[in-house]
C-alpha positions as CSV (number, residue, x, y, z in Angstrom):
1,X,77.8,125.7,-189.9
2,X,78.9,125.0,-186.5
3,X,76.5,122.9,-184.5
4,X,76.7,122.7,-180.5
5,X,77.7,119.9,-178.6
6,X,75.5,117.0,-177.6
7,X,75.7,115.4,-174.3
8,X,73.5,112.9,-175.4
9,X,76.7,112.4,-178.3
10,X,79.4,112.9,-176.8
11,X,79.3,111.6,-173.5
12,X,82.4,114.0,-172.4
13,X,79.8,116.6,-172.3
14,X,77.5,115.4,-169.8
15,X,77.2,117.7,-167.1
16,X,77.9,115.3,-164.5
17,X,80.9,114.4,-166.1
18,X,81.8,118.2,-166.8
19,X,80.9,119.1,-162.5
20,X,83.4,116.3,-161.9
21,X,86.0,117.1,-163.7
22,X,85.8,120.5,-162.8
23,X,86.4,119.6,-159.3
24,X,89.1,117.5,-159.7
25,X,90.9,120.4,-161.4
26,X,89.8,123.0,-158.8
27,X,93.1,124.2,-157.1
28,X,91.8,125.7,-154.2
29,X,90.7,122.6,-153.1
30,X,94.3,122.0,-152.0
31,X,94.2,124.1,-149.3
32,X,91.2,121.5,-147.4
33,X,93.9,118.9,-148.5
34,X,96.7,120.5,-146.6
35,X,93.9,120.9,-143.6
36,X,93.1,117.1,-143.3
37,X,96.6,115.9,-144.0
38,X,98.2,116.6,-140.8
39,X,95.4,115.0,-139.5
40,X,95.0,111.9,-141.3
41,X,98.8,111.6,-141.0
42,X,98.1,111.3,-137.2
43,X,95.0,109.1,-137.5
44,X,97.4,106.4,-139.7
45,X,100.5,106.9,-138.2
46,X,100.2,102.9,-136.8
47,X,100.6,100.6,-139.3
48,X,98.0,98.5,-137.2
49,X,95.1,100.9,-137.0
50,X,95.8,101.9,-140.5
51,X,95.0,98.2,-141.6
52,X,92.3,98.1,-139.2
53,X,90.8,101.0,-140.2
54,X,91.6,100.5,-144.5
55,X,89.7,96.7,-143.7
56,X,92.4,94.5,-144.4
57,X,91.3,92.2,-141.8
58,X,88.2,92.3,-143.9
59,X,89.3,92.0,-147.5
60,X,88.2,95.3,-148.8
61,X,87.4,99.0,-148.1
62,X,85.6,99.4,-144.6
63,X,84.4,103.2,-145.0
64,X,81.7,102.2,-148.2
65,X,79.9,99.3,-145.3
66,X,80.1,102.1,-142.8
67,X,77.9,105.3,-144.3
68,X,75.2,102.9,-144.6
69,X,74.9,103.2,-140.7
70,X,74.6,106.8,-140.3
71,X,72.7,107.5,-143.9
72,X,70.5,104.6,-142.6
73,X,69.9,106.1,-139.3
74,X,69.3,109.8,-140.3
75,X,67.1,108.4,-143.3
76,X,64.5,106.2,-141.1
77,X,64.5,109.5,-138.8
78,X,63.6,111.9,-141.4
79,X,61.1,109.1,-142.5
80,X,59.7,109.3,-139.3
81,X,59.5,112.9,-139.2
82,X,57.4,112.8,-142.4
83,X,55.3,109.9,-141.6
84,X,55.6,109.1,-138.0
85,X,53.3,111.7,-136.6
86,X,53.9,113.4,-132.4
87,X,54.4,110.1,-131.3
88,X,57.9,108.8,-133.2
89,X,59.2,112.5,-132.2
90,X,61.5,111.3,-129.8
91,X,62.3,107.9,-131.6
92,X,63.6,110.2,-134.6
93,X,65.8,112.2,-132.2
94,X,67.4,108.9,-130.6
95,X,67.9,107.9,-134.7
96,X,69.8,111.4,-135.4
97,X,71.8,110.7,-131.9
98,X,73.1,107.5,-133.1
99,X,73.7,108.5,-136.7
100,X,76.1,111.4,-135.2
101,X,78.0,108.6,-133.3
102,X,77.8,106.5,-136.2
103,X,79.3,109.0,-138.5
104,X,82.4,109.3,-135.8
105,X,84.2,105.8,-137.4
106,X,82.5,106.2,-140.9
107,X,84.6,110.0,-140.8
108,X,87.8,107.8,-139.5
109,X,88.1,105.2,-141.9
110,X,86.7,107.8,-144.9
111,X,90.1,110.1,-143.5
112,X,92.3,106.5,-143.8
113,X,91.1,105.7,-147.3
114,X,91.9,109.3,-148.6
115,X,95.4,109.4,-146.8
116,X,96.2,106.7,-149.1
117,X,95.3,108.5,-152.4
118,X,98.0,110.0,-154.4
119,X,96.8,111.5,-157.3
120,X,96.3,115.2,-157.1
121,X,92.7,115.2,-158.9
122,X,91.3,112.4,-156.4
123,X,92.5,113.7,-153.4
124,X,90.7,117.2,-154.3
125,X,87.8,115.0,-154.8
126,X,87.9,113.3,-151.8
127,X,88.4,116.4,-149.7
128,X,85.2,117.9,-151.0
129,X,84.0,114.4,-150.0
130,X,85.2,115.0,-146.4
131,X,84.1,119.0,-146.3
132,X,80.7,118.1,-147.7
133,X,79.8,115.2,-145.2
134,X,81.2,117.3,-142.7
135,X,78.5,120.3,-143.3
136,X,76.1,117.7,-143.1
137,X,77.1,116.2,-140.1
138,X,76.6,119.9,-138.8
139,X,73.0,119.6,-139.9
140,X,72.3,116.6,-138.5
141,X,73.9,117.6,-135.2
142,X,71.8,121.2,-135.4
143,X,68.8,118.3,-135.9
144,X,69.3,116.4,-133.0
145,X,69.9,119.8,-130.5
146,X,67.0,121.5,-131.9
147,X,64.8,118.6,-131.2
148,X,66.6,118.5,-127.7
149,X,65.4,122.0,-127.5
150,X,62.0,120.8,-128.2
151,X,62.0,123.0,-131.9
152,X,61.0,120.0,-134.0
153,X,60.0,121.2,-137.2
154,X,63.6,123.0,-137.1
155,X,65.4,120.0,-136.6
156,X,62.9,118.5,-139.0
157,X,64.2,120.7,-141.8
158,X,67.5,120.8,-140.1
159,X,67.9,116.8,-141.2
160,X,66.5,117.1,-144.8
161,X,69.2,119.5,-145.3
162,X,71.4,117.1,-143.5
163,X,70.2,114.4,-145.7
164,X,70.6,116.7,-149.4
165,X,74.3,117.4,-148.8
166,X,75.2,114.1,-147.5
167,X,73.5,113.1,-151.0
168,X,76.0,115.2,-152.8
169,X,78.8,113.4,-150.5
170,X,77.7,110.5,-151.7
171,X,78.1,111.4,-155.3
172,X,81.3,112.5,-154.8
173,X,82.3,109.4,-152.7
174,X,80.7,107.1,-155.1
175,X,82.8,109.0,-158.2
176,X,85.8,108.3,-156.4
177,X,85.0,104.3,-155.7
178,X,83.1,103.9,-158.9
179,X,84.5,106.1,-161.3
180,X,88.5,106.6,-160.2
181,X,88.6,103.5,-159.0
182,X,90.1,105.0,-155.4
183,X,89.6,102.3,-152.6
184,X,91.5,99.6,-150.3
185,X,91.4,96.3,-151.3
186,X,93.2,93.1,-149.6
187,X,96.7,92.4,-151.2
188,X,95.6,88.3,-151.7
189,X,93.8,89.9,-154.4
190,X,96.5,91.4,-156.8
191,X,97.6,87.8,-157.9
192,X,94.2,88.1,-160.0
């Protein structure tokens, strides 16, 4: 009698751990990586703004304190949207403004921290990171001109589909950190 696998079992078989593990082998995804590589070979090419923008002068990984300003932003605007009424229309638009210019040094020291990675599987990873923030940056920055435009319910709709793939960034960002272990780290601490 064969019986089917249980997730519940055999943990291999989550389908969390099965999505990931698809994507780390998914071979296409080289192609992004030889997209952002040119360009996050420019963005490090200084030692000095490569430590500045890794967070050496801060003991750890700079990019993971960063996305809480954007995600924060765009989150408190979409809350606004839902809750806030006509009146916090143009507060919301100012809080997707400055999420989009948040998100410019989150993208730069997210680019820094993947230049760094050398195994194959997590730099796939962490270029469906990058392509999947970036279509949500898109929706956020469709958000704020629609509301511009005075269309808010578009750029109401716009951000929670801004806000549902930069959830599935942050899964894949988080599997990276949490799961592979991928980040910067001050060197005082390898003596530990």
């Amino acid at each position: 009698m064969t019986t089917e696998p249980n997730p519940a079992r055999d943990p291999a078989q989550h389908p969390a751990v099965q999505a990931m593990r698809a994507v780390e082998g998914f071979a296409p995804l080289d192609q992004l990586d030889h997209l952002l590589s040119p360009v996050a070979d420019r963005l490090v090419a200084d030692p000095r703004v490569r430590s500045m923008l890794q967070g050496r002068w801060l003991g750890h990984a700079l990019h993971p304190l960063l996305t809480d300003m954007p995600l924060g932003l765009w989150t408190s605007a979409t809350v606004l949207d839902l809750i806030g009424g006509r009146g916090s229309r143009p507060a919301a638009q100012r809080l997707i403004g400055l999420g989009l210019a948040a998100a410019v040094p989150t993208a730069a020291t997210g680019l820094t921290e993947w230049s760094a990675i050398r195994s194959r599987p997590e730099r796939r990873t962490g270029a469906l990171h990058a392509a999947v923030n970036s279509a949500a940056l898109v929706c956020y920055a469709a958000s704020w001109r629609a509301r511009r435009r005075h269309h808010h319910a578009a750029g109401a709709l716009l951000a929670l589909a801004g806000g549902g793939t930069a959830a599935i960034g942050g899964y894949l960002g988080a599997h990276l950190t949490e799961v592979r272990k991928v980040s910067t780290y001050h060197p005082g601490f390898n003596a530990e």
